[in-house]
Structure formats: structure tokens, C-alpha cells
SERO-4910 file (N, C-alpha, C, O; in steps of 0.05 Angstrom, whole numbers):
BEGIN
 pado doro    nc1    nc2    nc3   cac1   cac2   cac3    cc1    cc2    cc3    oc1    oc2    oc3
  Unk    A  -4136   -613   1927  -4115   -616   1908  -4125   -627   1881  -4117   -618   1860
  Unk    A  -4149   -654   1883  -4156   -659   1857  -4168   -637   1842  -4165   -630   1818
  Unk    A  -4185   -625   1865  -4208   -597   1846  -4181   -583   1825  -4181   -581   1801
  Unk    A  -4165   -575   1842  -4147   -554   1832  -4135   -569   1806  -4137   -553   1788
  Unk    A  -4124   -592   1797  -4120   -603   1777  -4140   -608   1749  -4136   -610   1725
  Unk    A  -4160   -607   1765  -4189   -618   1750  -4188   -584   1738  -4192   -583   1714
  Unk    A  -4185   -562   1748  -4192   -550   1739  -4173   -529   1709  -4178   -509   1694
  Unk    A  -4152   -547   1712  -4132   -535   1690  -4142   -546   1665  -4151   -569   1662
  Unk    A  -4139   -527   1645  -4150   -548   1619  -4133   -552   1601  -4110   -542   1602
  Unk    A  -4144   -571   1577  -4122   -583   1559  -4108   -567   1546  -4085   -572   1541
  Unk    A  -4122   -542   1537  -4109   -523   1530  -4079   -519   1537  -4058   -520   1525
  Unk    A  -4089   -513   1561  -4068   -502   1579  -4053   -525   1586  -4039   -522   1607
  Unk    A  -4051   -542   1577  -4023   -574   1589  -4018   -573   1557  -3993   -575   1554
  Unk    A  -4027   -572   1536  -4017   -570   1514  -3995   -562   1508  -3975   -573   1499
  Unk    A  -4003   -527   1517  -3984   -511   1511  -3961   -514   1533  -3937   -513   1527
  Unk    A  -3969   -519   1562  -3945   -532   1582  -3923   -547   1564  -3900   -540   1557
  Unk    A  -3940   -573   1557  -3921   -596   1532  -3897   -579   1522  -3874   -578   1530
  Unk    A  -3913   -565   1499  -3899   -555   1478  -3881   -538   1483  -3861   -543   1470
  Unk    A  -3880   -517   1500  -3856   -499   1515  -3839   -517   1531  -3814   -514   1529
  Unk    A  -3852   -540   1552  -3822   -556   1556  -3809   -578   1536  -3791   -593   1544
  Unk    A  -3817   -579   1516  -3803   -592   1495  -3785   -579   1487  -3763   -588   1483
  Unk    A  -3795   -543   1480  -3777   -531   1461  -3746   -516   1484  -3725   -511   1474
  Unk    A  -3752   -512   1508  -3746   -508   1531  -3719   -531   1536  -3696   -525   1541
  Unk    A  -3730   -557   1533  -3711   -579   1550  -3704   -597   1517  -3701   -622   1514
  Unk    A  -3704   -578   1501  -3698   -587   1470  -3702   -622   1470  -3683   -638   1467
  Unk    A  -3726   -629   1475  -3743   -653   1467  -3764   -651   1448  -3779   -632   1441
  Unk    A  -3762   -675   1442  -3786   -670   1411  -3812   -675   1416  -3818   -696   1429
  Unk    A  -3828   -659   1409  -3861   -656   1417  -3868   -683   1409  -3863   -695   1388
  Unk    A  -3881   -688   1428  -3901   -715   1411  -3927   -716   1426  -3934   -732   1444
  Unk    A  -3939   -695   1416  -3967   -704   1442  -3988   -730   1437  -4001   -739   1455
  Unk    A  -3989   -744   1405  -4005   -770   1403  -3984   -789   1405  -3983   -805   1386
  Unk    A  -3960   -793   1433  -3935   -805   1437  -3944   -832   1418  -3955   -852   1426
  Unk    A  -3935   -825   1393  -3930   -840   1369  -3896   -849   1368  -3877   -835   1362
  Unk    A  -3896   -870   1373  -3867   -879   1376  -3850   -865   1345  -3857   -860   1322
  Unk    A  -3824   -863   1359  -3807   -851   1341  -3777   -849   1341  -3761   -834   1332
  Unk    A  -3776   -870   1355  -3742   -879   1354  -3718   -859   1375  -3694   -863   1381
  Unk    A  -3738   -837   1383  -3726   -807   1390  -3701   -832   1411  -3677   -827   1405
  Unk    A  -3703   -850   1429  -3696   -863   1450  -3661   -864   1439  -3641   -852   1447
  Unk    A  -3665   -883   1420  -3640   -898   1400  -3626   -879   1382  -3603   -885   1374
  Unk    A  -3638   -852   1373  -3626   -831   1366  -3604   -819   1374  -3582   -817   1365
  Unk    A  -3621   -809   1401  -3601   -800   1420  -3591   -813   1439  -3586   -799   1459
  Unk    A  -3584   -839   1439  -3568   -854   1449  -3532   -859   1433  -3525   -862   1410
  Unk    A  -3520   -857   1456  -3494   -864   1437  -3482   -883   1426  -3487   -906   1435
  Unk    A  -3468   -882   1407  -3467   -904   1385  -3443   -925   1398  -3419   -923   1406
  Unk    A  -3462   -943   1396  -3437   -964   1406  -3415   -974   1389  -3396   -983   1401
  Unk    A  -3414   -974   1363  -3392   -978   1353  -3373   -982   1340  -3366  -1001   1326
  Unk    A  -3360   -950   1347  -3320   -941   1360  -3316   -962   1378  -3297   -977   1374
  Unk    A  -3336   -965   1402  -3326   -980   1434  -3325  -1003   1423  -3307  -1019   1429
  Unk    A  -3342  -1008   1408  -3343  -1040   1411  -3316  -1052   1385  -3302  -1072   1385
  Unk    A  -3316  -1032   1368  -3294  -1038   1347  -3267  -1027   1366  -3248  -1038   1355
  Unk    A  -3261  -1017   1381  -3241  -1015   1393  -3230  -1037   1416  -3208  -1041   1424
  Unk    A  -3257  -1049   1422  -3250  -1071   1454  -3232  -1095   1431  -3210  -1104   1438
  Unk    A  -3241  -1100   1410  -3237  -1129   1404  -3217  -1119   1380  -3220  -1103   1361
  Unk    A  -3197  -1134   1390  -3168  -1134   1367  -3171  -1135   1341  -3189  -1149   1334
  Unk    A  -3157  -1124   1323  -3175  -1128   1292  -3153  -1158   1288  -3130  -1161   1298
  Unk    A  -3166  -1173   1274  -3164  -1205   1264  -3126  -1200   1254  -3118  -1178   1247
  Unk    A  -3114  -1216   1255  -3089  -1212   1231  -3102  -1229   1215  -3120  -1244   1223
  Unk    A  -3092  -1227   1188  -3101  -1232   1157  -3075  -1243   1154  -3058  -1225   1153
  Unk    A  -3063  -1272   1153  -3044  -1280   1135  -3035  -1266   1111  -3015  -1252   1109
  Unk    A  -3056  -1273   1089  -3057  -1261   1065  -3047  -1239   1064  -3029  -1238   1047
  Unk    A  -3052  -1212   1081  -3047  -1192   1082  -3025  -1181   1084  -3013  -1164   1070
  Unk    A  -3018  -1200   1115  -2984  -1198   1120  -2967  -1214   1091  -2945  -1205   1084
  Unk    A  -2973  -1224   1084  -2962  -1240   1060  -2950  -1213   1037  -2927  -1205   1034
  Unk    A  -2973  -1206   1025  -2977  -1181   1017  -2957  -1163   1024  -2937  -1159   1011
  Unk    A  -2966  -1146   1054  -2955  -1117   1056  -2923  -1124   1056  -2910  -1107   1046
  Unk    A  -2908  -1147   1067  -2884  -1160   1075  -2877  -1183   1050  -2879  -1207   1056
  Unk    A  -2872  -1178   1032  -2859  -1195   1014  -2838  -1199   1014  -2835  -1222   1004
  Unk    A  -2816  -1191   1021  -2792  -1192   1025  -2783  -1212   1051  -2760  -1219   1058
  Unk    A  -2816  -1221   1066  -2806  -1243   1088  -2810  -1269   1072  -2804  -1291   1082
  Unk    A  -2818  -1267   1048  -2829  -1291   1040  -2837  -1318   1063  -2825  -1338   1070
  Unk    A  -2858  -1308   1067  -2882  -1322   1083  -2887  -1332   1067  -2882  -1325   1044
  Unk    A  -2909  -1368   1080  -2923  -1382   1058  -2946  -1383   1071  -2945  -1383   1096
  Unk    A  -2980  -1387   1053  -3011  -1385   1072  -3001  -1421   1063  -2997  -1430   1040
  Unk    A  -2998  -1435   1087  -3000  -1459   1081  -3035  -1467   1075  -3044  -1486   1061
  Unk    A  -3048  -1449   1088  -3085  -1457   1089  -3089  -1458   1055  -3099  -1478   1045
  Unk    A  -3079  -1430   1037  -3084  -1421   1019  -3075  -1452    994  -3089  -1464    977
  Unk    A  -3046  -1453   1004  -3029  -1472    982  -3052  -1503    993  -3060  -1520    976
  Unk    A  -3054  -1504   1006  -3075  -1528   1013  -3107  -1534    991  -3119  -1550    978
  Unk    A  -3105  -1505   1002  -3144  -1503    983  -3131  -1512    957  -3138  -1532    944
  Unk    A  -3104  -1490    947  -3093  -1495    916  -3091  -1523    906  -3095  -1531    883
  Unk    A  -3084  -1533    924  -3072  -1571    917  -3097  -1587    916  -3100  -1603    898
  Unk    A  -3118  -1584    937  -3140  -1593    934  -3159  -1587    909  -3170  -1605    896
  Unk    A  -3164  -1559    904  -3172  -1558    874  -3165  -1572    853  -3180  -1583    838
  Unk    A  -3130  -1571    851  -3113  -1578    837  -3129  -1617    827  -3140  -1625    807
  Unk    A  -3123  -1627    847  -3140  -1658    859  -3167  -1664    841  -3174  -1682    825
  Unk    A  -3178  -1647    850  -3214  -1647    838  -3203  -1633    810  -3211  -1650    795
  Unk    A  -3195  -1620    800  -3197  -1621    766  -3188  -1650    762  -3204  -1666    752
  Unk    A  -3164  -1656    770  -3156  -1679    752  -3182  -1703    758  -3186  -1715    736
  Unk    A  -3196  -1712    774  -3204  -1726    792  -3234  -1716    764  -3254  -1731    761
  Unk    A  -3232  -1702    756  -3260  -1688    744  -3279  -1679    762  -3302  -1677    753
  Unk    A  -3273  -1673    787  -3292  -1663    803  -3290  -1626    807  -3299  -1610    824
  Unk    A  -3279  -1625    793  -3268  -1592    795  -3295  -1567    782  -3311  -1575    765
  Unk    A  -3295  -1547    790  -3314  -1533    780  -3317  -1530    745  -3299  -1540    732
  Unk    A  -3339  -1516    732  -3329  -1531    705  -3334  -1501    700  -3348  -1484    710
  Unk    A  -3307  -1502    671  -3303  -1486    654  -3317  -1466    643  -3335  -1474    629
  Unk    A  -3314  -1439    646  -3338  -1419    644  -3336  -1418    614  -3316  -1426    602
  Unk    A  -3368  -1403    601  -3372  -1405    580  -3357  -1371    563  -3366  -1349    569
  Unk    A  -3338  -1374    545  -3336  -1357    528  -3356  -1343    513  -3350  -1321    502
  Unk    A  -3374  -1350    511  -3390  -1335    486  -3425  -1348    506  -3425  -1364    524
  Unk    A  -3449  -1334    492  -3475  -1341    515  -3480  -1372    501  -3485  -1392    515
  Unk    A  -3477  -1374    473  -3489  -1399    461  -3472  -1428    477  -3485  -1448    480
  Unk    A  -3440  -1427    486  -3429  -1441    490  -3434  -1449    518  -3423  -1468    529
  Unk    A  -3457  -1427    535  -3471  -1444    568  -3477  -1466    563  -3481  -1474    540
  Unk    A  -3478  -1483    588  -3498  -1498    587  -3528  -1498    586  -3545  -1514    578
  Unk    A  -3529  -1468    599  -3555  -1459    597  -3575  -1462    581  -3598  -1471    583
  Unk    A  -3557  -1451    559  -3573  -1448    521  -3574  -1472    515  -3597  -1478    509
  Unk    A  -3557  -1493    514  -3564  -1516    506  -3585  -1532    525  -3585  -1556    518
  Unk    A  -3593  -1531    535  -3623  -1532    559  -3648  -1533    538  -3645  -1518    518
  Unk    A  -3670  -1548    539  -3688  -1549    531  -3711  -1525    540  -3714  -1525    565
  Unk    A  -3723  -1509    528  -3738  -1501    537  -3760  -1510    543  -3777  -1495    554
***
């Protein structure tokens, strides 16, 4: 059985390769140089996985599409009051520049 193997040549397993690739529609790779072929043709996980898990509700959103319920984001009016706090407090973000000369940037030492 080994003789009989020993005696087929590369030739001839080459071209074996290449006809069952094109045969069993797989992609030739005879210096099996990795090539992703695995994860290609694997199916895509995710539809499944965006389908298992509920999409989030969005306050904001419902706020939005439903105005007429007049809903309040208490989270939202919270952040608002707290900003509100830090300006007066002078801790508030500071005032963007109108014009480039009026950054703080420009007035920076080089």
C-alpha cells in the first residue's frame, strides 16, 4: 500500500487538489496560506444576535415620537439643573470663542 502511494506524483495530487476545489467549489490554496476562507463562509451572527436582545427604550425618543403625552426625562431636567448650578457656581464649561483671535488658544504664549 505504501509502494503504491509512493508511487503517485506531485504532479498528479496537484492537479487531484485543483479539480476537487473547483468540483466541491473550495478555494485552491496549495501553499495553505491562511485566508480567512473559514469566517467568510461562516454565517453572520448579527440579525441573531440583534434579534435575541430587545432594542433599549430611549426616553428621549418616546418623549419625541409622543408629545402629546407630555412626558418629562427627569434624568435629562436633572443634568439641566446641575449645569444650570456650575455656571452660576463658575464651574460651568466656558464660553466658546466667536472669532479665532478671541480663543484662549491665541492668547497662549508661543
Amino acid at each position: 500500500m505504501a509502494a503504491a502511494a509512493a508511487a503517485i506524483r506531485p504532479m498528479r495530487l496537484v492537479a487531484l487538489t485543483r479539480t476537487r476545489s473547483s468540483v466541491f467549489q473550495t478555494a485552491y490554496n496549495p501553499t495553505s496560506a491562511r485566508t480567512g476562507a473559514k469566517y467568510l463562509r461562516a454565517r453572520l451572527r448579527g440579525p441573531s444576535m440583534a434579534k435575541y436582545y430587545t432594542p433599549e427604550a430611549n426616553i428621549a425618543q418616546l418623549i419625541r415620537q409622543w408629545p402629546e403625552l407630555e412626558m418629562i426625562n427627569l434624568a435629562e431636567d436633572e443634568r439641566l439643573q446641575d449645569v444650570e448650578d456650575k455656571k452660576k457656581r463658575g464651574k460651568g464649561a466656558p464660553k466658546k470663542a466667536k472669532e479665532k483671535g478671541d480663543s484662549r488658544r491665541a492668547s497662549r504664549r508661543r
